[in-house]
N, C-alpha and C positions, 0 to 999 in steps of 0.2 A: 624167770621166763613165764609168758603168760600161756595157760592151756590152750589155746586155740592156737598160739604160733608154736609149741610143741609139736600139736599134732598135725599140723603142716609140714613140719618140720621129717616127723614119723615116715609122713605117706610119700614127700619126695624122695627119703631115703630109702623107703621100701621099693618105687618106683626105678630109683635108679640105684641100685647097689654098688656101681663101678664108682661111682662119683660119692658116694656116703663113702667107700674104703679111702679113695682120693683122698679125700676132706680130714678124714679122720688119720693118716697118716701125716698131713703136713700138719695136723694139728701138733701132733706127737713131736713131730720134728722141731717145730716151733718151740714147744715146750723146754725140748733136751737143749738147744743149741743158741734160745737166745740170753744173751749177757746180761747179768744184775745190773742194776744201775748205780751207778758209783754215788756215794754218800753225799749229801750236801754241805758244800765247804763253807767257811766263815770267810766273809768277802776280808780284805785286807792278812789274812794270815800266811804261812810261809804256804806255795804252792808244792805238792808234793808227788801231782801227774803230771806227767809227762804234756807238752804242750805242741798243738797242732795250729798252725796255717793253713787256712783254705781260699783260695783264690779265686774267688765268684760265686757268688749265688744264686747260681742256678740251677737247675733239676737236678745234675750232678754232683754240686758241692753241697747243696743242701742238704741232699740225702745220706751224703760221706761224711759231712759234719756230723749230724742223726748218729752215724754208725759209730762213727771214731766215739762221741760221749756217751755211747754204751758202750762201750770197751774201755771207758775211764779214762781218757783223755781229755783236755783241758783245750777246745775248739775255739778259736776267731776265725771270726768269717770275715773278709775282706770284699766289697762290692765296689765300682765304679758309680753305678746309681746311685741316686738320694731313698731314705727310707720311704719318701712319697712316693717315690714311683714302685716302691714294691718288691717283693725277691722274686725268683723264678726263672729269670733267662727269657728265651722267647715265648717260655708258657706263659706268662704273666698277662694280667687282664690290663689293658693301656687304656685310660679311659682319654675320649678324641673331644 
């Protein structure tokens, strides 16, 4: 981290204490609760996690896929769109 964004960093947390405790608790929380990442497998070998279905790609399945292969799950994401048009659902940027 570079000195001047430290001390930026200092002065908003001095300023706002409730929000430096915030930040520094979900940091904490983050730490304890998020998932190893599961090893990286050899494409063609026996699969050995468990395997997930997800049925669209959009904000919600993206994100659930995300979760499910930190928790070591073995994810296909199934979409009706072409990879040209993008994942996302209705957040998706459509170019006209």
């Amino acid at each position: 981290m570079y000195p001047a964004m430290a001390e930026s960093n200092l002065v908003f947390f001095l300023r706002n204490p409730l929000m430096g405790l915030y930040i520094g608790f979900q940091k904490i929380l983050d730490w304890i609760f998020s998932p190893t990442p599961p090893p990286p497998s050899k494409r063609g070998a026996e699969l050995s996690r468990p395997r997930i279905a997800v049925i669209g790609a959009g904000l919600t399945g993206v994100s659930s896929a995300a979760h499910c292969v930190g928790h070591g799950f073995d994810v296909k994401i199934f979409e009706a769109r072409s990879k040209e048009e993008g994942l996302g659902g209705v957040w998706s940027v459509r170019s006209i």
